[in-house]
N, C-alpha and C positions, 0 to 999 in steps of 0.2 A: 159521277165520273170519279175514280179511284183519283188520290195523289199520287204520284210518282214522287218517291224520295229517291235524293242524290246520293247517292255512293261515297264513302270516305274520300276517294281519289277525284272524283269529280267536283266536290265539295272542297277538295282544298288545290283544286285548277280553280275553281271560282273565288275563290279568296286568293290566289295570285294574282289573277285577271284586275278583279277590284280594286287591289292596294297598288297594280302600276297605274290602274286610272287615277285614284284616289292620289296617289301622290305625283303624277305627273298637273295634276290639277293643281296642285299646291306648288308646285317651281313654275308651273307657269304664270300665277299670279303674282309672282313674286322677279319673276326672270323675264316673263313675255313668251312668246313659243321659239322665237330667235335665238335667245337666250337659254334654254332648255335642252342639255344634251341626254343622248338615251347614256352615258354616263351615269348622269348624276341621276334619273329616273333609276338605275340599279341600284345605286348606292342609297338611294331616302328609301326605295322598298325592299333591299337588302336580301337582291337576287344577284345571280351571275350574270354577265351578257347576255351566255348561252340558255339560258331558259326565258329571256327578253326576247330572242328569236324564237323561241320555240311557239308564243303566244302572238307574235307580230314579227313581220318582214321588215319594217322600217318604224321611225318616227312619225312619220306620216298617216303609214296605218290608224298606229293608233289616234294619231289627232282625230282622224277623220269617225274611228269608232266612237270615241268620246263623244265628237258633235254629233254626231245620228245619234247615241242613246239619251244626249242631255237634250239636246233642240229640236229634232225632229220627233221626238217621242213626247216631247211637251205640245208639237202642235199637234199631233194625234189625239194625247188624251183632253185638250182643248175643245176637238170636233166632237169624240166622244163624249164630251157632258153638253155641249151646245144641243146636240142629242138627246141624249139623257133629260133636259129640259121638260123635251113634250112639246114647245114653242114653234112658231112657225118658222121658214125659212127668212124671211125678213129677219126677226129676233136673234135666230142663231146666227147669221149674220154679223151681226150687230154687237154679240156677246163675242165673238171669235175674234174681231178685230180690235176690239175693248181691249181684250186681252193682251194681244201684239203691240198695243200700244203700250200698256202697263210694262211690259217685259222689257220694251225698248226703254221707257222712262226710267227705269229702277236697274239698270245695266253697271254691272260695272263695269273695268278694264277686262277682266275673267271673260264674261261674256261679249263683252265686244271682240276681243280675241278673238272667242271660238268661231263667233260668227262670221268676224271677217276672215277668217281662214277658211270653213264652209261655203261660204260664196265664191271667194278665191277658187278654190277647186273646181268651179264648176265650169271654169271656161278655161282651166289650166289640165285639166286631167277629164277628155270627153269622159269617159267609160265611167268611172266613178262618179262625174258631173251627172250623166245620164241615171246613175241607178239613185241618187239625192232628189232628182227632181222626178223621178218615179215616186218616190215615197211620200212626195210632197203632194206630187198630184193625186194619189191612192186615199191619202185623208180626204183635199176635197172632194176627188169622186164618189165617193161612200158618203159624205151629205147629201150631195145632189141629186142621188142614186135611190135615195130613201127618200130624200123630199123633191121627184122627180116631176108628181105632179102638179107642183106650184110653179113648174119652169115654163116657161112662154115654148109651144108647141113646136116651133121650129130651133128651140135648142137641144143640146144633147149633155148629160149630164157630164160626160170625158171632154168636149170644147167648155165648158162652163168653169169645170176646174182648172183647165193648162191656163186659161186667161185670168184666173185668180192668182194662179201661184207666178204668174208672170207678171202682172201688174203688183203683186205685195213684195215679191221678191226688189223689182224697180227701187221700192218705196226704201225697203232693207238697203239698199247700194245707196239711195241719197242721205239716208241717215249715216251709215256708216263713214260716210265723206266729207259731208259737208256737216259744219257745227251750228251752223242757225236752222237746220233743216228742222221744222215742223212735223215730224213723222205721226205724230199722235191727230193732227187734225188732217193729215193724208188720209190715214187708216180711217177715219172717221167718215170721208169725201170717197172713199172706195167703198165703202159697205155701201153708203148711199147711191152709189151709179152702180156696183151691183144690184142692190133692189130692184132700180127702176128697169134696168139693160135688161134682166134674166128672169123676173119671178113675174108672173102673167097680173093682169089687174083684175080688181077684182070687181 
């Protein structure tokens, strides 16, 4: 399959695109997202306004761009090598939530941020709430979909995943909130009543 190379002009819309994420990333580490006006996002990437709109409608847009390609495209390529594996559904299980766990534990404010702005969304803005927990559930359904045959017969692999992304997301709002919250050995008690709830015995 041919590469498609980008065009001078498309190539330098992608290095605009980039350096407002890139540097609204850096005021909000520094700022918080409260503190972050699309000002000061024109002034560190050393655009106009008007070409601010021309790539985004609001602030918010772009937050929201940000977390779907930093967070939600982390648990995609997450699913994707639990995959890549070769290991059974138990396993990849097991490595997926590993993972969520490590990411929660090594968070900084940056991330907690984005995250709890993403979750925010999702019960402040259905529509956009609605197409985040499609993408969410898209990753799981493609595990389950692939390893459809280790599911206990009366599951479907589209209910398999909403109760995944429903039950992890849960676990994401109790971390997010509470400071003694155990999330790492959540993740740990969810893989395991996954296993037993959804994958047939053997």
């Amino acid at each position: 399959m041919a590469v498609v190379e980008l065009g001078r002009r498309e190539r330098k819309k992608l290095a605009v695109r980039e350096s407002i994420c890139e540097e609204t990333l850096s005021l909000v580490s520094r700022h918080g997202i409260e503190g972050t006006t699309i000002d000061a996002i024109c002034d560190c990437a050393d655009i106009a306004k008007k070409t601010f709109y021309n790539y985004y409608s609001s602030k918010h847009e772009l937050l929201i761009d940000i977390c779907q390609s930093r967070l939600l495209a982390r648990l995609e390529n997450t699913v994707t090598e639990a995959l890549a594996s070769g290991r059974d559904l138990g396993a990849q299980l097991d490595f997926i939530f590993t993972e969520l766990a490590e990411r929660n534990r090594n968070a900084g404010l940056l991330e907690r941020e984005l995250v709890d702005y993403m979750v925010g969304n999702l019960s402040v803005n259905p529509s956009q709430g609605a197409g985040q927990l499609t993408l969410m559930n898209d990753c799981y359904q493609r595990l389950f979909e692939i390893q459809r045959q280790q599911l206990q017969p009366h599951l479907t692999p589209a209910f398999c995943a909403e109760m995944t992304v429903g039950m992890s997301n849960a676990i994401t709002l109790n971390w997010l909130h509470r400071e003694d919250y155990d999330a790492e050995t959540r993740f740990r008690q969810l893989a395991d009543y996954l296993k037993k709830s959804m994958i047939r015995a053997n």
